[in-house]
C-alpha positions as CSV (number, residue, x, y, z in Angstrom):
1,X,0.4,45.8,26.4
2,X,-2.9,44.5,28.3
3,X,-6.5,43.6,26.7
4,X,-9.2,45.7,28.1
5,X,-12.7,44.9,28.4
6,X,-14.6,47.1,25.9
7,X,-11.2,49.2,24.6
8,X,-9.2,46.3,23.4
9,X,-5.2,46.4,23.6
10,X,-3.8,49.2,25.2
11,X,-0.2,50.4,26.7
12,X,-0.4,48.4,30.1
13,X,0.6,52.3,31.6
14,X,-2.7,53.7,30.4
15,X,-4.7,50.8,31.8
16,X,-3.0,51.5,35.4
17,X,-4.0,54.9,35.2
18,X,-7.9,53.7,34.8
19,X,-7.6,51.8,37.6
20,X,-6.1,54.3,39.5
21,X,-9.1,56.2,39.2
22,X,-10.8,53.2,41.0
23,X,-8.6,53.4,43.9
24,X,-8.9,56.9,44.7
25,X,-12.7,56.2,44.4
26,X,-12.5,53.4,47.1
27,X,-10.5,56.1,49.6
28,X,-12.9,58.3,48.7
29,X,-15.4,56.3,49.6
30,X,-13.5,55.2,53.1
31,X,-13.7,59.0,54.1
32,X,-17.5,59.9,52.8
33,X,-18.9,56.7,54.7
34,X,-16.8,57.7,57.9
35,X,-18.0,61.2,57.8
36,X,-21.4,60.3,57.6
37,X,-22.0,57.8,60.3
38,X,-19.3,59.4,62.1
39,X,-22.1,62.2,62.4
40,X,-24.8,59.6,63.7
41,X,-22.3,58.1,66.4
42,X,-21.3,61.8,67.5
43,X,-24.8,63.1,68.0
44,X,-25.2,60.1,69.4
45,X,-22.8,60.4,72.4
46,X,-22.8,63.7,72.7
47,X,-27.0,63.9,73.1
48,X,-27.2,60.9,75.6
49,X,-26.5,60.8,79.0
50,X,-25.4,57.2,79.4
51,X,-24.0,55.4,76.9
52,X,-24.5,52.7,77.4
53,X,-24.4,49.7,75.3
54,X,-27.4,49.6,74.6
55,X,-27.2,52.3,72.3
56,X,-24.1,50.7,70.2
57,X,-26.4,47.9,69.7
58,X,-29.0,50.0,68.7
59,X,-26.4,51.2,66.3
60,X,-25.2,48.0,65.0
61,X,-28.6,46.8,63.7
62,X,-30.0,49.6,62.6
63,X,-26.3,49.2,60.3
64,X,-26.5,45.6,59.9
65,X,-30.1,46.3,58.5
66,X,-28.8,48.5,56.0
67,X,-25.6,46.3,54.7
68,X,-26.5,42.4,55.5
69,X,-29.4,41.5,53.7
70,X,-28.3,43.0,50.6
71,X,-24.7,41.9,50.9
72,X,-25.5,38.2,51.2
73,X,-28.5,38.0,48.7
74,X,-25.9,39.6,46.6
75,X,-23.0,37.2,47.3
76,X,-24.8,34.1,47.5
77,X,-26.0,34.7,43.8
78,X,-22.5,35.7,42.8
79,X,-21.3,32.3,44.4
80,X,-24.0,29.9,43.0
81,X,-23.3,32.0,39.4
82,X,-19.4,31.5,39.7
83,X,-19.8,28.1,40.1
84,X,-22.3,27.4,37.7
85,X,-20.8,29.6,35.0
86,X,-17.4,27.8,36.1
87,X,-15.9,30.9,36.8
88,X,-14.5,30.0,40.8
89,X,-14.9,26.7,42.4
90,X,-17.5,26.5,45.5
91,X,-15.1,26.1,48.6
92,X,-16.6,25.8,52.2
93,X,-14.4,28.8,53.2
94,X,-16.3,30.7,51.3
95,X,-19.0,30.9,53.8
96,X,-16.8,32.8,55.7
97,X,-17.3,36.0,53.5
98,X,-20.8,36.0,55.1
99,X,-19.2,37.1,58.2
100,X,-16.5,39.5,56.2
101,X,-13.8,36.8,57.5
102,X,-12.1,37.3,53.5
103,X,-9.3,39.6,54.5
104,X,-8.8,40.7,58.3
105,X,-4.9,40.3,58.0
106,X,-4.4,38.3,54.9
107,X,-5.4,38.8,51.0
108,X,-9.2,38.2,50.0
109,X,-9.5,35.0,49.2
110,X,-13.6,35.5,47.8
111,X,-12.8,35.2,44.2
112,X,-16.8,35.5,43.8
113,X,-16.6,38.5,45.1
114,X,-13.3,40.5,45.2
115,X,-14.9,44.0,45.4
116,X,-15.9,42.7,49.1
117,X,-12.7,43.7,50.6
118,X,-14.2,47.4,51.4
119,X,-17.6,46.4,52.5
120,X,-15.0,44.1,55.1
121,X,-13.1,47.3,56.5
122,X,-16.4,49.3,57.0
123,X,-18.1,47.0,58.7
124,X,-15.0,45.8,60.7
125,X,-14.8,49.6,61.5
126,X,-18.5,50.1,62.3
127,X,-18.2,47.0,64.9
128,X,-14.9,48.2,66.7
129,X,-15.4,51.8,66.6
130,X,-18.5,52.1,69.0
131,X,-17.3,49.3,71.3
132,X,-14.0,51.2,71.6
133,X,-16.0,54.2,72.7
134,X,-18.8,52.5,75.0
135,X,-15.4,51.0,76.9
136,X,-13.1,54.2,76.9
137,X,-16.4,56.2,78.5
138,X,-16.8,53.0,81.1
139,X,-13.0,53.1,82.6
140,X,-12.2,56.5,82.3
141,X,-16.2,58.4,82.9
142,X,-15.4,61.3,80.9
143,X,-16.5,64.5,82.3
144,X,-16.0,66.9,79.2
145,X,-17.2,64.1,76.4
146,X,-16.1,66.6,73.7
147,X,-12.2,66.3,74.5
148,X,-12.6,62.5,75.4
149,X,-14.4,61.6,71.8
150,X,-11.2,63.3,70.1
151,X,-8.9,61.5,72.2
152,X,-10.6,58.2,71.3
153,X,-10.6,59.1,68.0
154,X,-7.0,59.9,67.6
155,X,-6.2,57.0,69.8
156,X,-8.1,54.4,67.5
157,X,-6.5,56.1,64.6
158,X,-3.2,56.2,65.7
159,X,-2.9,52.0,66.6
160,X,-3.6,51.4,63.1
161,X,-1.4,54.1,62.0
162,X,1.4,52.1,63.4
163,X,0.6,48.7,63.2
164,X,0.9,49.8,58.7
165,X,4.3,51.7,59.8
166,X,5.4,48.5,61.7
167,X,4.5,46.3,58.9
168,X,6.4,48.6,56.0
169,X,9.4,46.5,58.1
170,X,8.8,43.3,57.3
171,X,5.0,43.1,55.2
172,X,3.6,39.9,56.7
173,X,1.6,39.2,53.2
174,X,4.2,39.5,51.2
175,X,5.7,42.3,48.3
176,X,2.2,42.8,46.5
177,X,1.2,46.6,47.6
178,X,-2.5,45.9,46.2
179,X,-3.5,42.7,47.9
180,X,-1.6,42.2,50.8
181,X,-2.0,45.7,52.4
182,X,-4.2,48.3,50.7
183,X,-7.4,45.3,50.8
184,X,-6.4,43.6,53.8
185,X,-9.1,44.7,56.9
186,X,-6.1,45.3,59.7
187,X,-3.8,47.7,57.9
188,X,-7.0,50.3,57.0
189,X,-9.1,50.7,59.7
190,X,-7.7,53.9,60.0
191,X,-9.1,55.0,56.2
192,X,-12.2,55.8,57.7
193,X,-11.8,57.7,60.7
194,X,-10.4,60.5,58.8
195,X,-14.2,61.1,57.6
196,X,-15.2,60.5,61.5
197,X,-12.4,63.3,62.4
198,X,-13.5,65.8,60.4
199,X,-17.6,65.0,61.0
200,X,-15.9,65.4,64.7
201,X,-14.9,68.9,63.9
202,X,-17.6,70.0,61.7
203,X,-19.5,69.3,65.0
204,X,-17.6,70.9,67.6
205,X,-15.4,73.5,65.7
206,X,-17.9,74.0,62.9
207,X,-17.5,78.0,63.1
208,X,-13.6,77.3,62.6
209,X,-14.5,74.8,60.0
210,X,-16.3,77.6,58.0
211,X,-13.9,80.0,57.9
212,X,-11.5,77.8,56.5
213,X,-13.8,74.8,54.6
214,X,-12.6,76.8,51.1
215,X,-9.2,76.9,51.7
216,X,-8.9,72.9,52.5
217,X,-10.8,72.1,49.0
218,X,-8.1,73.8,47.0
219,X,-5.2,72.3,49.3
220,X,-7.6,68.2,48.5
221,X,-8.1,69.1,45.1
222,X,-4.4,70.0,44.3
223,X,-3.2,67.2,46.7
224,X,-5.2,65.2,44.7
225,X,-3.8,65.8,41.4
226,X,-0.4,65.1,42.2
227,X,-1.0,62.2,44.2
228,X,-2.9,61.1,40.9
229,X,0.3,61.8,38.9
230,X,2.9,60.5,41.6
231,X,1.0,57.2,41.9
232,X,1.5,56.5,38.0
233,X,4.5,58.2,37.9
234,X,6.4,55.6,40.4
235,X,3.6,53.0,40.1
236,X,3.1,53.4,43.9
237,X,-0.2,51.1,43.9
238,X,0.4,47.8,41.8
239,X,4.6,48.3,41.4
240,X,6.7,45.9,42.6
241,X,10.3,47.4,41.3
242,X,11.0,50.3,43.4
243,X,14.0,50.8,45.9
244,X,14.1,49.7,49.6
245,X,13.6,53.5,50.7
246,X,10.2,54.1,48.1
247,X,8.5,51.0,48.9
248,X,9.0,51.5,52.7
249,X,7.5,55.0,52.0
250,X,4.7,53.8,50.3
251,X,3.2,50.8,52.8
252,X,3.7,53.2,55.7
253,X,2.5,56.5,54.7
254,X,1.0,56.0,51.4
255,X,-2.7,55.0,52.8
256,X,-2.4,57.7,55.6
257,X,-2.1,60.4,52.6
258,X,-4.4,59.8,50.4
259,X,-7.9,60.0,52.6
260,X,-6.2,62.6,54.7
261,X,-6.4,65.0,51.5
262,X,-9.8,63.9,50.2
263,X,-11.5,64.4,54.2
264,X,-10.0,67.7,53.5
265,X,-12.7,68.7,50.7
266,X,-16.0,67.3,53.2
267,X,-16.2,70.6,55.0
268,X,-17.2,72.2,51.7
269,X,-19.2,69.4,50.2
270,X,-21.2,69.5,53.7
271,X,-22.6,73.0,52.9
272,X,-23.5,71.6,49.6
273,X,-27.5,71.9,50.5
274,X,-29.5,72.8,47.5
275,X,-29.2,72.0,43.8
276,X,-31.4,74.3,41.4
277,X,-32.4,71.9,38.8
278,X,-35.3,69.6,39.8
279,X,-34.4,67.0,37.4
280,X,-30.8,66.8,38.5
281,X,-31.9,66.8,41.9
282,X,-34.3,63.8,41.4
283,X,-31.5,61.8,39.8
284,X,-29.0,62.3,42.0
285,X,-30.8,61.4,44.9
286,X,-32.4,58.6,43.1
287,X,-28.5,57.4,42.8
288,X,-27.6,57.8,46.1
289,X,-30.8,55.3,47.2
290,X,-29.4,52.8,44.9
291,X,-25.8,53.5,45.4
292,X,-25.0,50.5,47.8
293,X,-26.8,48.5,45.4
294,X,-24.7,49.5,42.4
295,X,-21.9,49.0,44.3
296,X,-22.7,45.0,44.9
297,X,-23.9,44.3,41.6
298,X,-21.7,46.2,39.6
299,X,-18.7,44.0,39.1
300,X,-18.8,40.5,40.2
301,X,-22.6,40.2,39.1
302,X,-22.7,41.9,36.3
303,X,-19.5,42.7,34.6
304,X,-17.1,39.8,35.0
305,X,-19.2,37.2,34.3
306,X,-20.8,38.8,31.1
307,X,-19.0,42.0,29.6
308,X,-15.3,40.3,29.0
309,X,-14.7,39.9,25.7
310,X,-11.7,38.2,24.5
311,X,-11.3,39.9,21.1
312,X,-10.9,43.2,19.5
313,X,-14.1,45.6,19.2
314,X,-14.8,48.7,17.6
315,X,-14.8,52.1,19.2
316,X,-19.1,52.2,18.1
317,X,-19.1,48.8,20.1
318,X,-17.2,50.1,22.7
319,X,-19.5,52.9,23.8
320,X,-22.9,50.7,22.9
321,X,-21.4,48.2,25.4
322,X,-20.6,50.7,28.0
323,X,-24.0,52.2,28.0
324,X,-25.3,48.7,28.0
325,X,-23.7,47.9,31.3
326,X,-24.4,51.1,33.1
327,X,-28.0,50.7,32.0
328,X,-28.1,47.1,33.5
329,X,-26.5,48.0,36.2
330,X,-28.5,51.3,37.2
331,X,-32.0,48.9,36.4
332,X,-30.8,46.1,38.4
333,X,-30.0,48.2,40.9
334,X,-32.8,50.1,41.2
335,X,-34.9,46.7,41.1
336,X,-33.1,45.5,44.0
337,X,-33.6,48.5,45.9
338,X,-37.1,49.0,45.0
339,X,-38.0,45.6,46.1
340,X,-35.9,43.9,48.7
341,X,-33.9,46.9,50.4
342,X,-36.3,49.1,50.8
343,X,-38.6,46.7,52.5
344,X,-36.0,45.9,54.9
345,X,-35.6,49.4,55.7
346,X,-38.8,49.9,56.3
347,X,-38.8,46.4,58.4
348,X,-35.5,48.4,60.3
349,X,-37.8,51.7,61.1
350,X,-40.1,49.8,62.5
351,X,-38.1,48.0,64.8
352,X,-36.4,51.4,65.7
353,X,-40.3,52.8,66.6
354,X,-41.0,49.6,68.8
355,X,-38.0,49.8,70.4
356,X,-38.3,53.9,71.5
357,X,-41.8,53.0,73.0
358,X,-40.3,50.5,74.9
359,X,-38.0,52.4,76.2
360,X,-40.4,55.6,76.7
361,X,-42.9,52.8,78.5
362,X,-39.6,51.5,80.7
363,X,-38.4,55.4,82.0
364,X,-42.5,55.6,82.6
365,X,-42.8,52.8,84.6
């Protein structure tokens, strides 16, 4: 049995399967995120002549715009609140979560922000990624770009591949599946790329792609369900108890499998371009504006701190609560989008303008 915020006591079985949910959510995340700047870094490539590095800085801040400022406003308060509230003591390493130092190859150690371990492989991934290319095109001057982006790409995705396989040996952090392999930054790099590969195809095999886009969202959505069922079933994500062979199984392949199935379903959701209902519409792309911000408030800011309580409530309770969080969440959010991301955004755009002219003015000159 395990206590649930909100439910109450529950079979601890039921409560893995909830968090389950959360898991898949994070891969899915992995391969959305890698399938849509995977698009901008293609283009990218593909449309310039020399790429140089200039344009993987350009690339970096017009990213670090976009993550940074919100990520530490975010985790500063959580860290000044955690202390306050007496929730995690202030530790000078801390300040190394501003630089997403928390968990390259060992387990997060931000307690004021656990959720952070993600944020840490994307942008770990958006830093190496481009570099990786801009140095591949330097030593080997590619003369058909196409063939020599999907060669990076398996290439990058293949070192990270094995060092997970290599590790499934002996797991440097230990026996704990959760922490000290499926959050730490070195052992799922590799998470993303699968969006990249397919954002790879859609651009040069598209007509392929769309001949076959249906058929791979039934094979995700099937895989899907009986990953969902095998991970419970053998309590593949938080289990400690299985044999030599399973566990083996499980740190090397386990993270290959699941955002493998899920980049199978972005074909389809790509062609996904209209939506009838206006009101629908408006939400959902009001949501996916304030999505990163819902995604940095929404557990260390706002639920641990103030939606755990210790004793039994009632299921009226348990829904008023619920819809009490999301609507904190969704305002806060949209607060801190409304009037500290957006700004910097615009601040980023303008910097983009200024430095096109510069470079028109430079090719002029």
């Amino acid at each position: 049995m395990v206590h649930v915020p909100f439910i109450g006591t529950i079979t601890t079985k039921f409560a893995e399967q909830i968090l389950t949910f959360g898991v898949l959510g994070v891969e899915l995340f992995f391969v959305l995120s890698g399938f849509l700047i995977g698009n901008i870094l293609i283009k990218t490539f593909m449309n310039t002549a020399d790429f140089s590095f200039g344009e993987v800085r350009h690339f970096w801040v017009r990213r670090w715009f976009r993550t940074l400022p919100n990520y530490w406003l975010i985790l500063t308060v959580n860290i000044v609140l955690y202390h306050y509230l007496h929730l995690a003591d202030f530790e000078v390493n801390h300040l190394r979560g501003y630089f997403f130092l928390q968990n390259l190859w060992y387990p997060n150690f931000l307690q004021a922000f656990p959720e952070g371990w993600s944020l840490s492989v994307e942008e770990w991934f958006y830093l190496t990624l481009p570099v990786v290319i801009f140095l591949s095109a330097v030593i080997f001057k590619p003369t058909d770009k196409s063939k020599f982006l999907l060669r990076v790409f398996i290439g990058y995705l293949s070192v990270f591949l094995l060092t997970r396989f290599f590790n499934a040996f002996s797991p440097i952090n230990g026996a704990d599946p959760d922490e000290g392999l499926r959050k730490v930054v070195l052992f799922r790099l590799d998470a993303v790329m699968y969006g990249v590969l397919f954002a790879y195809f859609n651009f040069a095999k598209k007509q392929i792609l769309d001949r076959i886009k249906n058929y791979l969202v039934v094979i995700s959505i099937i895989a899907m369900v009986a990953i969902f069922y095998l991970l419970n079933k053998y309590d593949l994500i938080f289990g400690h108890q299985q044999g030599p062979a399973l566990v083996f199984a499980r740190n090397a392949f386990q993270y290959l499998i699941i955002p493998l199935f899920f980049s199978m379903c972005l074909p389809f959701a790509s062609g996904i371009t209209t939506i009838r209902s206006k009101f629908i519409s408006k939400i959902i792309v009001h949501i996916s504006k304030i999505s990163y911000s819902m995604y940095l408030v929404h557990f260390s800011l706002v639920f641990r701190p103030f939606f755990s309580p210790s004793k039994e409530t009632g299921f009226v309770n348990v829904i008023l609560l619920y819809l009490l969080y999301l609507f904190i969440v969704f305002g806060l959010a949209t607060l801190i989008y409304k009037f500290f991301e957006s700004p910097v955004m615009k601040l980023r755009d303008r910097v983009g303008v200024k430095r096109r002219v510069q470079n028109i003015g430079g090719l002029g000159k």
